[in-house]
N, C-alpha and C positions, 0 to 999 in steps of 0.2 A: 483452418480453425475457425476463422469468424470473414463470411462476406465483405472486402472490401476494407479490411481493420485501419483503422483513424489514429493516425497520431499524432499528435498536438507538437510542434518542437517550438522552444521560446528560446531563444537566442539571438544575442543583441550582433553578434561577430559573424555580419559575412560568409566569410569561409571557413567557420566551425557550422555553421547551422547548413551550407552547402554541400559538406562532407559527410555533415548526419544527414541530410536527405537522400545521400545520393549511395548510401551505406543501407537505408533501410529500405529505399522503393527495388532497390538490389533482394532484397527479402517480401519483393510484393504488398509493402504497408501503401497506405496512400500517406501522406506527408501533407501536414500545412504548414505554416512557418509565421510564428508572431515573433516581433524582435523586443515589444514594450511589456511592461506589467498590465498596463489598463486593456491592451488589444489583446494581450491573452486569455484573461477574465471575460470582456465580452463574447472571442472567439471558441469559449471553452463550453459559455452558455449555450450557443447560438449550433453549434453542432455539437455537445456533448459527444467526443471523441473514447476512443476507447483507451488510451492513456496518453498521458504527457510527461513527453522530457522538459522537465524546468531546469532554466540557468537560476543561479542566486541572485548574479550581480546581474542589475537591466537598468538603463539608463533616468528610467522615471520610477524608480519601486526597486522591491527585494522581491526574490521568487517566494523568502515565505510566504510574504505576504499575499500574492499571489494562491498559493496552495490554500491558502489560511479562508481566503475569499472564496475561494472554490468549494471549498468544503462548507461555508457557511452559506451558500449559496445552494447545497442539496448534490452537487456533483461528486461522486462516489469511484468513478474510474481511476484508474492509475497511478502515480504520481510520482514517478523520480527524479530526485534533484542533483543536478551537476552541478559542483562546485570545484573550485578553484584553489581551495586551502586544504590542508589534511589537518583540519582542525575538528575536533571531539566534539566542541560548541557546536560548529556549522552542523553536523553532522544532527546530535542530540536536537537542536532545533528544527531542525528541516523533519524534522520523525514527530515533532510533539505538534507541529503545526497541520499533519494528516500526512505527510509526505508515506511512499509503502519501502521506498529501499533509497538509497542515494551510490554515486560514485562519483571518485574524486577524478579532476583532471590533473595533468592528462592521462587519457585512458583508455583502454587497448579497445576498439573497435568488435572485435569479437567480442568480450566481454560486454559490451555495453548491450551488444546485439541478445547472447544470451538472458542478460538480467532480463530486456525487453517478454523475450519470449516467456523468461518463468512467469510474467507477472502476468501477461495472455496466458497462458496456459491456466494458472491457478484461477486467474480471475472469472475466465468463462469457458473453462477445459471442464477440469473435475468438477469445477462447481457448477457445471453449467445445468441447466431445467431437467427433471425428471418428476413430470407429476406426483404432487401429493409427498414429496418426499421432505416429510418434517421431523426435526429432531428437540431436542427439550433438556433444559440446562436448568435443574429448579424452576423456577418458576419463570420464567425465560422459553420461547416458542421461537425458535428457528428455521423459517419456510428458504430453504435450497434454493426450492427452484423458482422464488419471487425475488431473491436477495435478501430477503428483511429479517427483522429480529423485532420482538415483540413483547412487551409483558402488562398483562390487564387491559391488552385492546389498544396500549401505546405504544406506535413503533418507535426504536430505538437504533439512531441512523450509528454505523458504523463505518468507518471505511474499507476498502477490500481486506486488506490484510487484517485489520482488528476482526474482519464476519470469516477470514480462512481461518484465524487462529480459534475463536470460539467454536467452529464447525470440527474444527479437529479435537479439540477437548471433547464439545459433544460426543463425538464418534468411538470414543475408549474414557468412557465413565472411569474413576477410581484411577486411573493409568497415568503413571509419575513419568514426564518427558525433559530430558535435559535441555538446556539449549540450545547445542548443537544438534540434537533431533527433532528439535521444533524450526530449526531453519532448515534443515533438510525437507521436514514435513511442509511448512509452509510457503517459504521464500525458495524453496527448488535446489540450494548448491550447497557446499560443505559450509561449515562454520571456521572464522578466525576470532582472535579476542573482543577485535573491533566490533565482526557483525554480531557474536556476542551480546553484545551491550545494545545493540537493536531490539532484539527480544525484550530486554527486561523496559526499553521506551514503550515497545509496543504494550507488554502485560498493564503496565501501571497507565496506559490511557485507555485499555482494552477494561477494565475494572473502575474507571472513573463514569464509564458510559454506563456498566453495569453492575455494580456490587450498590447495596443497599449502603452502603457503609467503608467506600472505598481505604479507608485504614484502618479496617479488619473486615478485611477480604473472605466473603463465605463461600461464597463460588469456585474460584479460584486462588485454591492455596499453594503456598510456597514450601515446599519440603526443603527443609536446609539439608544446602551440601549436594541434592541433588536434582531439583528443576520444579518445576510445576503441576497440581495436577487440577481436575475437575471434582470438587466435590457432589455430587449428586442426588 
Protein backbone atom coordinates (compact mmCIF):
# COMPACT_ATOMS: atom_id res chain seq x y z
CA UNK A 1 0.00 0.00 0.00
CA UNK A 2 2.46 2.83 1.03
CA UNK A 3 6.52 2.55 0.77
CA UNK A 4 8.01 1.74 3.85
CA UNK A 5 4.55 2.91 6.04
CA UNK A 6 5.63 4.82 9.56
CA UNK A 7 4.10 4.17 12.66
CA UNK A 8 4.50 6.18 15.52
CA UNK A 9 3.85 3.79 18.88
CA UNK A 10 3.79 5.95 22.22
CA UNK A 11 3.98 3.74 24.99
CA UNK A 12 5.24 4.18 28.30
CA UNK A 13 5.31 0.03 29.13
CA UNK A 14 8.11 -1.95 27.89
CA UNK A 15 6.56 -4.88 26.88
CA UNK A 16 3.33 -3.64 25.71
CA UNK A 17 5.13 -1.23 23.20
CA UNK A 18 7.61 -4.57 22.52
CA UNK A 19 4.70 -6.69 21.62
CA UNK A 20 3.03 -3.78 19.28
CA UNK A 21 6.33 -3.52 17.61
CA UNK A 22 7.03 -6.79 17.12
CA UNK A 23 3.01 -7.52 15.98
CA UNK A 24 3.23 -4.89 13.39
CA UNK A 25 7.09 -5.08 11.76
CA UNK A 26 5.27 -8.88 11.48
CA UNK A 27 2.98 -6.88 9.02
CA UNK A 28 6.13 -5.00 7.29
CA UNK A 29 5.29 -1.39 9.10
CA UNK A 30 8.62 0.17 10.18
CA UNK A 31 8.00 0.94 14.06
CA UNK A 32 9.43 3.77 16.22
CA UNK A 33 8.73 3.90 19.70
CA UNK A 34 8.37 7.15 22.03
CA UNK A 35 7.49 6.26 25.63
CA UNK A 36 6.89 10.33 26.77
CA UNK A 37 4.40 12.86 25.71
CA UNK A 38 7.05 15.64 24.75
CA UNK A 39 9.17 12.88 22.58
CA UNK A 40 6.25 11.94 20.83
CA UNK A 41 5.28 15.42 19.72
CA UNK A 42 8.71 16.25 18.58
CA UNK A 43 9.08 12.60 17.04
CA UNK A 44 5.79 13.06 15.33
CA UNK A 45 7.13 16.57 13.72
CA UNK A 46 10.39 15.45 12.83
CA UNK A 47 9.14 12.34 10.62
CA UNK A 48 5.64 13.05 10.18
CA UNK A 49 4.72 9.24 10.31
CA UNK A 50 1.82 7.72 8.62
CA UNK A 51 -0.15 6.97 11.82
CA UNK A 52 0.16 6.71 15.50
CA UNK A 53 -0.81 4.41 18.14
CA UNK A 54 -1.16 6.78 21.21
CA UNK A 55 -1.25 5.52 24.89
CA UNK A 56 -3.55 8.00 27.34
CA UNK A 57 -1.72 7.43 30.30
CA UNK A 58 2.48 8.56 29.73
CA UNK A 59 4.51 9.38 32.50
CA UNK A 60 4.99 13.36 31.70
CA UNK A 61 1.49 14.30 29.86
CA UNK A 62 -1.84 12.63 28.48
CA UNK A 63 -1.97 11.35 24.98
CA UNK A 64 -4.73 13.79 24.43
CA UNK A 65 -2.86 16.18 24.88
CA UNK A 66 -0.48 14.75 22.86
CA UNK A 67 -3.12 14.26 19.76
CA UNK A 68 -4.32 17.74 20.68
CA UNK A 69 -0.64 19.20 19.90
CA UNK A 70 -0.35 17.27 16.90
CA UNK A 71 -3.19 18.48 15.31
CA UNK A 72 -2.39 21.93 16.32
CA UNK A 73 0.76 21.61 15.15
CA UNK A 74 -0.59 20.84 11.13
CA UNK A 75 -0.07 16.98 11.39
CA UNK A 76 -3.08 15.23 9.89
CA UNK A 77 -2.17 11.42 9.84
CA UNK A 78 -3.64 8.81 11.90
CA UNK A 79 -4.37 8.79 15.27
CA UNK A 80 -5.51 6.00 17.51
CA UNK A 81 -5.74 6.09 21.05
CA UNK A 82 -5.24 3.09 23.44
CA UNK A 83 -6.56 3.38 26.65
CA UNK A 84 -6.97 1.47 29.61
CA UNK A 85 -10.53 2.30 30.90
CA UNK A 86 -13.80 1.33 29.01
CA UNK A 87 -14.77 4.63 29.97
CA UNK A 88 -17.45 6.77 27.39
CA UNK A 89 -15.35 10.00 28.70
CA UNK A 90 -11.89 8.62 27.64
CA UNK A 91 -13.25 7.54 24.63
CA UNK A 92 -15.60 11.00 23.77
CA UNK A 93 -12.33 13.01 24.53
CA UNK A 94 -9.61 11.20 22.75
CA UNK A 95 -12.33 11.89 19.37
CA UNK A 96 -12.83 15.60 20.13
CA UNK A 97 -9.07 16.24 20.68
CA UNK A 98 -8.66 14.84 16.64
CA UNK A 99 -8.05 11.36 17.72
CA UNK A 100 -9.68 8.99 14.12
CA UNK A 101 -10.75 5.70 16.09
CA UNK A 102 -9.61 4.46 19.72
CA UNK A 103 -9.52 0.77 21.36
CA UNK A 104 -9.76 -0.11 24.67
CA UNK A 105 -7.25 -2.39 26.51
CA UNK A 106 -6.71 -5.15 26.67
CA UNK A 107 -7.04 -5.81 23.20
CA UNK A 108 -6.97 -8.58 20.81
CA UNK A 109 -3.98 -8.16 18.62
CA UNK A 110 -5.76 -8.91 15.39
CA UNK A 111 -8.07 -6.31 15.94
CA UNK A 112 -5.77 -3.70 16.76
CA UNK A 113 -3.98 -4.91 13.58
CA UNK A 114 -7.13 -4.50 11.52
CA UNK A 115 -8.20 -1.03 12.92
CA UNK A 116 -4.48 -0.21 11.81
CA UNK A 117 -5.06 -1.29 8.33
CA UNK A 118 -8.75 0.43 7.83
CA UNK A 119 -7.17 3.59 8.84
CA UNK A 120 -4.14 3.06 5.95
CA UNK A 121 -6.20 2.02 3.73
CA UNK A 122 -8.89 4.85 4.00
CA UNK A 123 -6.39 7.38 4.59
CA UNK A 124 -4.12 6.93 1.46
CA UNK A 125 -6.04 3.84 -0.26
CA UNK A 126 -9.21 5.15 -1.67
CA UNK A 127 -8.33 8.48 -1.15
CA UNK A 128 -5.24 8.21 -2.41
CA UNK A 129 -4.08 11.15 -5.74
CA UNK A 130 -5.94 11.04 -8.87
CA UNK A 131 -5.32 14.20 -10.75
CA UNK A 132 -7.76 16.89 -10.79
CA UNK A 133 -10.17 14.82 -8.94
CA UNK A 134 -12.23 17.54 -7.19
CA UNK A 135 -15.60 17.43 -5.49
CA UNK A 136 -17.76 20.44 -4.10
CA UNK A 137 -19.88 20.58 -0.98
CA UNK A 138 -21.72 24.20 -1.48
CA UNK A 139 -19.56 26.37 -1.30
CA UNK A 140 -16.77 24.17 0.00
CA UNK A 141 -13.96 22.87 -2.80
CA UNK A 142 -12.66 19.39 -1.99
CA UNK A 143 -9.14 18.58 -3.78
CA UNK A 144 -8.78 14.39 -3.28
CA UNK A 145 -5.90 14.27 -4.42
CA UNK A 146 -4.11 17.29 -2.41
CA UNK A 147 -5.98 16.34 0.84
CA UNK A 148 -7.41 19.82 1.50
CA UNK A 149 -10.64 21.32 1.74
CA UNK A 150 -11.20 24.87 0.93
CA UNK A 151 -13.58 27.64 0.86
CA UNK A 152 -12.91 31.48 -0.71
CA UNK A 153 -9.12 30.44 -1.23
CA UNK A 154 -9.00 29.39 2.76
CA UNK A 155 -7.92 26.02 3.54
CA UNK A 156 -9.77 24.26 6.04
CA UNK A 157 -7.44 21.76 7.94
CA UNK A 158 -9.49 18.60 8.76
CA UNK A 159 -8.36 15.54 10.07
CA UNK A 160 -8.40 12.22 7.98
CA UNK A 161 -11.50 10.93 9.15
CA UNK A 162 -13.43 14.43 9.51
CA UNK A 163 -11.86 14.79 5.02
CA UNK A 164 -13.16 10.75 4.64
CA UNK A 165 -16.50 11.58 6.08
CA UNK A 166 -17.00 14.88 4.12
CA UNK A 167 -15.55 12.99 0.76
CA UNK A 168 -18.23 10.70 1.28
CA UNK A 169 -21.19 12.99 1.64
CA UNK A 170 -19.66 14.70 -1.22
CA UNK A 171 -19.76 11.63 -3.32
CA UNK A 172 -23.88 10.99 -2.92
CA UNK A 173 -25.41 14.56 -2.73
CA UNK A 174 -29.10 14.41 -1.09
CA UNK A 175 -28.15 10.61 0.15
CA UNK A 176 -29.39 9.95 3.94
CA UNK A 177 -26.63 7.52 5.60
CA UNK A 178 -27.12 5.89 8.91
CA UNK A 179 -24.52 5.50 11.26
CA UNK A 180 -23.82 2.34 10.97
CA UNK A 181 -23.28 2.92 7.11
CA UNK A 182 -21.15 5.72 7.72
CA UNK A 183 -18.67 3.46 9.80
CA UNK A 184 -18.83 0.81 7.30
CA UNK A 185 -18.25 3.61 4.69
CA UNK A 186 -15.68 5.36 6.46
CA UNK A 187 -13.99 3.76 9.51
CA UNK A 188 -13.99 0.24 7.31
CA UNK A 189 -15.90 -2.37 10.05
CA UNK A 190 -19.44 -3.11 11.21
CA UNK A 191 -20.95 -0.64 13.78
CA UNK A 192 -21.73 -1.39 17.74
CA UNK A 193 -23.73 1.35 20.02
CA UNK A 194 -20.31 2.43 21.28
CA UNK A 195 -18.81 3.09 17.78
CA UNK A 196 -21.94 4.51 17.14
CA UNK A 197 -21.48 7.41 19.14
CA UNK A 198 -18.08 7.92 17.32
CA UNK A 199 -19.94 9.16 14.26
CA UNK A 200 -22.05 11.63 15.92
CA UNK A 201 -18.20 12.95 17.84
CA UNK A 202 -16.96 12.97 14.45
CA UNK A 203 -20.29 14.95 12.59
CA UNK A 204 -20.45 17.59 15.33
CA UNK A 205 -16.44 18.55 14.99
CA UNK A 206 -16.74 17.75 11.20
CA UNK A 207 -19.41 20.85 11.22
CA UNK A 208 -17.60 23.06 13.76
CA UNK A 209 -14.67 23.13 10.95
CA UNK A 210 -17.35 23.73 8.33
CA UNK A 211 -21.05 24.91 8.72
CA UNK A 212 -21.31 28.84 8.62
CA UNK A 213 -23.40 28.38 11.75
CA UNK A 214 -22.47 25.22 13.51
CA UNK A 215 -26.06 25.11 15.51
CA UNK A 216 -27.81 25.12 12.45
CA UNK A 217 -26.00 23.00 10.32
CA UNK A 218 -26.80 23.86 6.32
CA UNK A 219 -24.35 21.41 5.08
CA UNK A 220 -24.85 18.69 6.83
CA UNK A 221 -28.22 17.82 8.11
CA UNK A 222 -29.65 15.49 10.42
CA UNK A 223 -32.65 13.42 9.40
CA UNK A 224 -34.24 12.36 12.65
CA UNK A 225 -34.63 8.71 13.27
CA UNK A 226 -32.51 8.13 10.48
CA UNK A 227 -28.66 9.58 10.00
CA UNK A 228 -27.16 12.20 8.11
CA UNK A 229 -27.18 13.74 4.86
CA UNK A 230 -25.27 16.26 2.56
CA UNK A 231 -27.37 19.05 1.59
CA UNK A 232 -26.08 20.46 -1.64
Amino acid sequence: MLNETQILVVEDDPAVARSLTEALERENYKVIWEDTAEGAVSRAQEINPHLVLLDVRLPDGSGFDVCRRMREHGLRMPVIILTVQDDEIDKVVGLEVGADDYLTKPYRLRELLARVRAQLRRAYGSLAATGGDVLYAGDLVIDRGRGTVSRGGEDIVLTPTEFRLLVHFAQHPGQVFGRDQLLEAVWGYSADLSDEKTVNVHIRRLREKIEHDPAEPELIATVRGLGYKLNN
